[in-house]
Structure formats: structure tokens, C-alpha cells
C-alpha positions as CSV (number, residue, x, y, z in Angstrom):
1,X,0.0,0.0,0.0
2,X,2.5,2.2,0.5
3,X,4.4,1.9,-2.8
4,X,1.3,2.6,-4.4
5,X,0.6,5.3,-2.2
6,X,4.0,6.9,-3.1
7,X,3.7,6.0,-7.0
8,X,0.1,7.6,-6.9
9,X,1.6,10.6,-5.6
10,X,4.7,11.0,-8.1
11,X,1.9,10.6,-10.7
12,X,-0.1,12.9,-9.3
13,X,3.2,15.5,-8.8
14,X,4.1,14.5,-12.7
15,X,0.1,15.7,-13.8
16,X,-0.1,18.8,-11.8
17,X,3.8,19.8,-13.0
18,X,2.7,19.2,-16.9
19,X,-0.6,21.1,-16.0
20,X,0.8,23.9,-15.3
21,X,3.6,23.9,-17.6
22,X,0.3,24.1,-20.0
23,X,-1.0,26.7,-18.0
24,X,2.1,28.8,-18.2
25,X,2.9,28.3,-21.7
26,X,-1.1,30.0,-22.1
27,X,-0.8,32.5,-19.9
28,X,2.9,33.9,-21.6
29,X,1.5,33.6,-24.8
30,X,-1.7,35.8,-23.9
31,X,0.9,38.3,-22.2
32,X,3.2,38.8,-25.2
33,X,0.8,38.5,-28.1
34,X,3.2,35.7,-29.5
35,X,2.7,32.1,-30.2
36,X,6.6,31.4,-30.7
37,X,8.5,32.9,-27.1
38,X,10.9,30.4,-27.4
39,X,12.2,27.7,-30.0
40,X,10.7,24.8,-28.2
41,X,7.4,26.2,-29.1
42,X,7.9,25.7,-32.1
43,X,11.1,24.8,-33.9
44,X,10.0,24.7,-37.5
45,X,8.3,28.3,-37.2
46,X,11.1,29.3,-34.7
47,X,13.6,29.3,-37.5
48,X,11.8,30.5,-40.2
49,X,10.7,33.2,-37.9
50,X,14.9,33.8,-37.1
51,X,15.7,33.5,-41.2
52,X,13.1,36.0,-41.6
53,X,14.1,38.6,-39.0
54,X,17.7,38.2,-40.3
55,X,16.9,39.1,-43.7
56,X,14.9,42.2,-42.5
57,X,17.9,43.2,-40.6
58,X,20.1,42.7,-44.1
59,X,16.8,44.8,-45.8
60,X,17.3,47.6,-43.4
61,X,21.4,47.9,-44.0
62,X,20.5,47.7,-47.8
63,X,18.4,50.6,-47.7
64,X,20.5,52.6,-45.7
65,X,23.4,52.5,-48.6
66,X,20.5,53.2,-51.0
67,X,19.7,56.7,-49.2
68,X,23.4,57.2,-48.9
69,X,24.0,56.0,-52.8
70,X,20.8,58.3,-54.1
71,X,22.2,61.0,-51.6
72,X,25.4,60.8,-53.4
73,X,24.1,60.3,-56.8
74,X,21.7,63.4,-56.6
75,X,25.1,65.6,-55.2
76,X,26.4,64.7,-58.1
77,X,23.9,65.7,-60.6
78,X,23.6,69.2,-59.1
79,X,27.3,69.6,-59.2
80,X,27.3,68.4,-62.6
81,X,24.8,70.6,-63.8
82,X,26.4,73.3,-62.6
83,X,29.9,72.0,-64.3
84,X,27.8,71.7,-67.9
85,X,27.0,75.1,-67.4
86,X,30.3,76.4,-67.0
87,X,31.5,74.1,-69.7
88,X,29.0,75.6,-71.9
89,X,30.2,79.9,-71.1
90,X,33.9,78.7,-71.3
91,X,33.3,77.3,-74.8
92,X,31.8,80.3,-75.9
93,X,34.4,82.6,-74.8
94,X,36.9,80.1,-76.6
95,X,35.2,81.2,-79.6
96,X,35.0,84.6,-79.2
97,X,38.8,84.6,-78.2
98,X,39.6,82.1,-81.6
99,X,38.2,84.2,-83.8
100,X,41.2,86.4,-84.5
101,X,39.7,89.5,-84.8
102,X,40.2,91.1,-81.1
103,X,42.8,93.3,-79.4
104,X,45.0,92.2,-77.5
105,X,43.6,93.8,-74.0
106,X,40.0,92.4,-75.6
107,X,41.5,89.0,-75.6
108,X,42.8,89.7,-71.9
109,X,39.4,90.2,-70.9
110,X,38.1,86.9,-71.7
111,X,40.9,85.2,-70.3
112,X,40.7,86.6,-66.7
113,X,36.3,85.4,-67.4
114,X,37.8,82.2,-68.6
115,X,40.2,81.9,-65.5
116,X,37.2,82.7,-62.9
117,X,35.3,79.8,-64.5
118,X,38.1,77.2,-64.4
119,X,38.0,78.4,-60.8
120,X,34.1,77.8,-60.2
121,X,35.1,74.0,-62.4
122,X,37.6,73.6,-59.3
123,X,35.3,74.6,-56.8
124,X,32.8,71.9,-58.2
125,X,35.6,69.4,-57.9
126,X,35.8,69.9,-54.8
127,X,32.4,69.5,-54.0
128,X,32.3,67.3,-49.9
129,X,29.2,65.3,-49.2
130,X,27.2,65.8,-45.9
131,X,30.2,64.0,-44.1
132,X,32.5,66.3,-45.4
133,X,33.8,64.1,-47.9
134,X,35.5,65.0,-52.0
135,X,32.5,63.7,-53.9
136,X,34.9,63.2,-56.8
137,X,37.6,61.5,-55.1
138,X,36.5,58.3,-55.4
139,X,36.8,55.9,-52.0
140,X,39.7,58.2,-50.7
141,X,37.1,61.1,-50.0
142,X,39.5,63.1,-47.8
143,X,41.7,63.6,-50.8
144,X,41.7,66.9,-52.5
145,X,40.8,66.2,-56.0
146,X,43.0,68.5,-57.5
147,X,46.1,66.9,-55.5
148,X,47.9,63.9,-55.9
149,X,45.9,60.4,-54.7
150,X,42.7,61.1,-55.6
151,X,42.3,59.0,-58.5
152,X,41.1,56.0,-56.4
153,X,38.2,53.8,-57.6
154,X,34.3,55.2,-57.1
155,X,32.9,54.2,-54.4
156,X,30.1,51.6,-54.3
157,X,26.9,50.6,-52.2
158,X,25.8,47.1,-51.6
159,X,22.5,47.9,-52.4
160,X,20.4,44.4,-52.0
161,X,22.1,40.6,-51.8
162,X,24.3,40.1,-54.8
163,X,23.7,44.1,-55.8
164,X,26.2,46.6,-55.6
165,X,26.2,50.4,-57.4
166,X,28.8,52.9,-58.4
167,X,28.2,56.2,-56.7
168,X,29.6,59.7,-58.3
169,X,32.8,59.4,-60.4
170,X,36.5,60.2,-59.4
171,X,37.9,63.4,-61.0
172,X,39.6,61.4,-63.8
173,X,36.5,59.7,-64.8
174,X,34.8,63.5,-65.3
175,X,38.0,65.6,-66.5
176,X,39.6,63.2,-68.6
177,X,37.7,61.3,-71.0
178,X,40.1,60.5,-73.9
179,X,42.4,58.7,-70.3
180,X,45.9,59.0,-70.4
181,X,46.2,60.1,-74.1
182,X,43.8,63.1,-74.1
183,X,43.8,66.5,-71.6
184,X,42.8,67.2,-68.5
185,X,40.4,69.6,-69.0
186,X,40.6,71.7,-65.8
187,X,44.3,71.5,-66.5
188,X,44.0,72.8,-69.8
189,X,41.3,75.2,-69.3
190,X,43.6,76.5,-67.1
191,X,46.5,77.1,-69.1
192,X,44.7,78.4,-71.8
193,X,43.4,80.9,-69.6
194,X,46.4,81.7,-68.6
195,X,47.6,82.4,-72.2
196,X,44.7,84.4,-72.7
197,X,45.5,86.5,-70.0
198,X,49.1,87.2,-71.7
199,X,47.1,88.0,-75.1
200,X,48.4,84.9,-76.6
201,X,45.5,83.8,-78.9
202,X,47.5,80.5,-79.6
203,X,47.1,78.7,-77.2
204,X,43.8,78.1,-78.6
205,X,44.9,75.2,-80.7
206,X,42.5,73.7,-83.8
207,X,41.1,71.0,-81.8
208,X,40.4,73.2,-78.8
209,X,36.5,73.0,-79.2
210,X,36.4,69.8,-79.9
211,X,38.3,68.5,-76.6
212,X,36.0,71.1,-75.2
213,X,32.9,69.5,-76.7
214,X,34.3,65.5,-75.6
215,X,34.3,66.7,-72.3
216,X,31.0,68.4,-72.1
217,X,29.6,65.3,-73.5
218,X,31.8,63.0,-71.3
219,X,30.1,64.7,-68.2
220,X,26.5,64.9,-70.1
221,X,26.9,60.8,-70.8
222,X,28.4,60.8,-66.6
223,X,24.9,62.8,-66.0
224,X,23.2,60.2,-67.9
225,X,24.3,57.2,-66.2
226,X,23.7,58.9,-62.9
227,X,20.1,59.1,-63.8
228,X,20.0,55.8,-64.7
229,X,21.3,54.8,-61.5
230,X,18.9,56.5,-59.7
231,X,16.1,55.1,-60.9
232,X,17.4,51.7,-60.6
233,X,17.4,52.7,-56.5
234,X,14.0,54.6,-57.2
235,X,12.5,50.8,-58.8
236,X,14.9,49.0,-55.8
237,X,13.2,51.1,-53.4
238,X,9.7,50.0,-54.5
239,X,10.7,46.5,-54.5
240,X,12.4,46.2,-51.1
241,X,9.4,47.9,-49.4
242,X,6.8,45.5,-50.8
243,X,9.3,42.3,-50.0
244,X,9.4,43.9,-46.0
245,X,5.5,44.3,-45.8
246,X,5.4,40.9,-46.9
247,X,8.6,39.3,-45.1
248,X,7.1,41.1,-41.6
249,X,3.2,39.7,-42.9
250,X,5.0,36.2,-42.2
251,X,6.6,36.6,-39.5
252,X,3.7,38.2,-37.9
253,X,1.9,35.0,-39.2
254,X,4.1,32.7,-37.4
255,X,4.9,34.2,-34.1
256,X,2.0,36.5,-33.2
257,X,-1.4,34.9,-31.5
258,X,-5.2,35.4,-31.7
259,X,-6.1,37.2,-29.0
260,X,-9.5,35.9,-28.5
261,X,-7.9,32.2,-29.3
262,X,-4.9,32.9,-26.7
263,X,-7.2,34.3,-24.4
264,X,-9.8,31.2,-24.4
265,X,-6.6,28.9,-24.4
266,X,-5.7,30.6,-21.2
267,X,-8.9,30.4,-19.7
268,X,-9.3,26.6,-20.4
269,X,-6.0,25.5,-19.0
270,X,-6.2,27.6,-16.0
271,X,-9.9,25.9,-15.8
272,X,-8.1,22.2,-16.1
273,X,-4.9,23.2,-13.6
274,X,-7.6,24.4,-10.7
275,X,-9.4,20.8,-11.7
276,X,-5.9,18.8,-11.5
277,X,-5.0,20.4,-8.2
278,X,-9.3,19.3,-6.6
279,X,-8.3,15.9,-8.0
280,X,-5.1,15.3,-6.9
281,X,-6.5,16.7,-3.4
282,X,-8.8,14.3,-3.4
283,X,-6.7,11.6,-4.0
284,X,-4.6,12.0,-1.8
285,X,-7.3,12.5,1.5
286,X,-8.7,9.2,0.0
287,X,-4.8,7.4,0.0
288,X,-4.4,8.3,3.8
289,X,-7.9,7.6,4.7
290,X,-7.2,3.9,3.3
291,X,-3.5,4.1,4.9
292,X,-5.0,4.8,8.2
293,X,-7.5,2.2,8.0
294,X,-5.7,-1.0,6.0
């Protein structure tokens, strides 16, 4: 009688310890909204819930180098346009200076305008991002672009798994277009507005206008590509918004509870732990009444 007794009441302690492992489980899930609170839960939707979340954490990086990328991209457009524009005055006053009919102090004139708009072309060189950055100094943005070292490689954005994207060019890319065998412009600009200056009209040799014109459309083809660029993150934007709403739809799926469902779950095992604990109660006033009486 007695090893029954005490086997009765290990069973008993075994019921009322998985009963209210139930009743725990019901009550945690009704106090965090979430079916999955641990992986024992539920170890199929616990790692799909964990692949998920990791992947929105990867989404989130992404589109922080997209803003930076589009921030950078859209710097470079505005400094760009300005450059066309000053591209476009210093070709004119190449022409007016080429023509062959001006004075010397006439042709003076349009170097020291020629000379103040190789120094705005400078000052867009050295256009610095918000973080104080060279824009056109490719990854080593703390290098003047004018100076020595600044030719490194643009710098690129990893802009979704397996995506990366250029951001603005180096100053090599933008002043020389023909590479190694054909000017700098800024350099040249320069020079020629020196020798303007000194009311030398040769230095205005016969292909002056048309390096002039390859690197106005070098930087309108630079432009063009920048666009492009940008709407690439514009469509990438789209896309990686609609993939979260969906990605975080799941998860929500997975982990998150009824309410009403959680709440009756709750209700109904804190019902059948109160019943457990009568019953086991019971029990065990009935094993000592028969202990004291066998």
C-alpha cells in the first residue's frame, strides 16, 4: 500500500507539473501577443521566424546604402549641372577669343572670365558630401581632388544581396575622357586661360572646341548614367518595401497569437490546472484515509 501510495503521488506531482507547464505556456502567450516565445514552441516556425528577422535586418542595411547612394548620386547631378554650365560659357568665350579679330587687351578680358570659370570647375571638384567628404575622389574622400591620390576607384553601395552600385565618379573619370592620351580639361582650361591673360591667342589650338565638346559630353553621358542609377534605387526602393511588408506579414503570421484564441486557451487551462489540483487533493485525502485504516 505504501508503494502505491507513493507512486500515486509522483503521478499525481508528474500531472499537476505538466498542467501547469500548460497553463504557463497560455498565460505567456496571452501576455506577449506571441505564439513562438521560445524555440521549443515551435522549432519549424522558430527558424523561419529567425531567417526572416535576419533578412529584415540585411533589408534595413540595404536601404541605408540606397539613401546614402541616391544621396550621393543626386550631389552629383547638381554639381554636374552646374559644371555643364560652365563648360557651356567657357566654350563660348573660346570662340570669341579664336576668332582672330580682337585686341590684345579684348582678348585679356576673356581670359581673366575664362580663368574665374576654371576656378568655379575647381570649386565643383571639390564639392564634400554631408560628411565632409571629396565627392569626386572616389573611395579616398579626404583627398583633394585637385592633389595627388585622388584618383582612387568610385565608391560603391551594396545595395540588396548580390547588388552593388557605383556612386559619383573620381575626377579622372569626369576631367579626362580621352584617359591617359587626351587632356585634362581643368588643367588645360587653365593654361589656356592663362595664355589668354598674356594675349596669346595660340594657345587656342584647332582642336580646342572639340576636346572642349568631348568633355562636355563625357560629363552629359556621366549625368546620364547617374540618372539611370537612380532610378534603378527609385525601382529597388519599390521593390524592397513591398518584399518587408510581406517578409514582416509572415513573420507576424508565425509568431503572433489570436487574441481571442490565446485568451480562451488561457482560460481553459487555468480551468483544467484548478481541476488537477481538486483531483489530486482528493486523492490523496482518499490514500491516507485507506493508509490509516488498512
Amino acid at each position: 500500500m505504501r508503494v502505491s501510495t507513493a507512486g500515486m503521488f509522483q503521478r499525481n506531482i508528474e500531472l499537476l507539473q505538466s498542467q501547469q507547464s500548460r497553463d504557463n505556456a497560455a498565460l505567456e502567450r496571452l501576455a506577449t501577443n506571441q505564439r513562438i516565445n521560445r524555440p521549443s514552441d515551435d522549432p519549424q516556425g522558430a527558424a523561419r521566424v529567425i531567417e526572416l528577422t535576419q533578412a529584415q535586418v540585411r533589408s534595413e542595411q540595404y536601404a541605408s546604402s540606397r539613401t546614402a547612394a541616391t544621396s550621393a548620386l543626386m550631389l552629383q547631378e547638381s554639381a554636374l549641372a552646374d559644371l555643364t554650365d560652365t563648360l557651356h560659357s567657357a566654350r563660348s568665350l573660346l570662340v570669341q577669343a579664336g576668332s582672330g579679330t580682337l585686341d590684345s587687351a579684348t582678348v585679356a578680358g576673356l581670359g581673366e572670365q575664362l580663368s574665374v570659370l576654371v576656378d568655379r570647375i575647381e570649386d565643383t571638384l571639390r564639392t564634400r558630401d554631408a560628411d565632409g567628404n571629396y565627392l569626386f575622389s572616389g573611395q579616398q574622400g579626404t583627398a583633394d581632388p585637385l592633389g595627388d591620390g585622388a584618383n582612387a576607384e568610385p565608391r560603391s553601395y551594396r545595395i540588396d544581396d548580390g547588388l552593388t552600385i557605383d556612386g559619383p565618379v573620381n575626377r579622372d573619370q569626369l576631367m579626362s575622357p580621352a584617359g591617359e592620351d587626351g587632356p585634362d580639361l581643368v588643367e588645360w582650361l587653365r593654361e589656356v586661360a592663362d595664355g589668354l591673360l598674356a594675349g596669346d591667342v595660340d594657345v587656342i589650338s584647332d582642336t580646342a572646341l572639340a576636346d572642349l565638346d568631348a568633355g562636355l559630353d563625357n560629363v552629359l553621358g556621366i549625368r546620364a548614367l547617374g540618372g539611370s542609377r537612380l532610378n534603378q534605387l527609385e525601382r529597388l526602393d519599390e521593390l524592397s518595401s513591398d518584399r518587408d511588408v510581406s517578409r514582416q506579414d509572415e513573420i507576424s503570421g508565425l509568431r503572433d497569437v489570436d487574441y481571442a484564441q490565446a485568451l480562451s486557451e488561457a482560460a481553459m487551462t487555468s480551468l483544467a490546472l484548478e481541476v488537477a489540483m481538486r483531483s489530486i487533493a482528493q486523492s490523496q485525502q482518499l490514500s491516507m484515509f485507506d493508509l490509516l485504516n488498512g
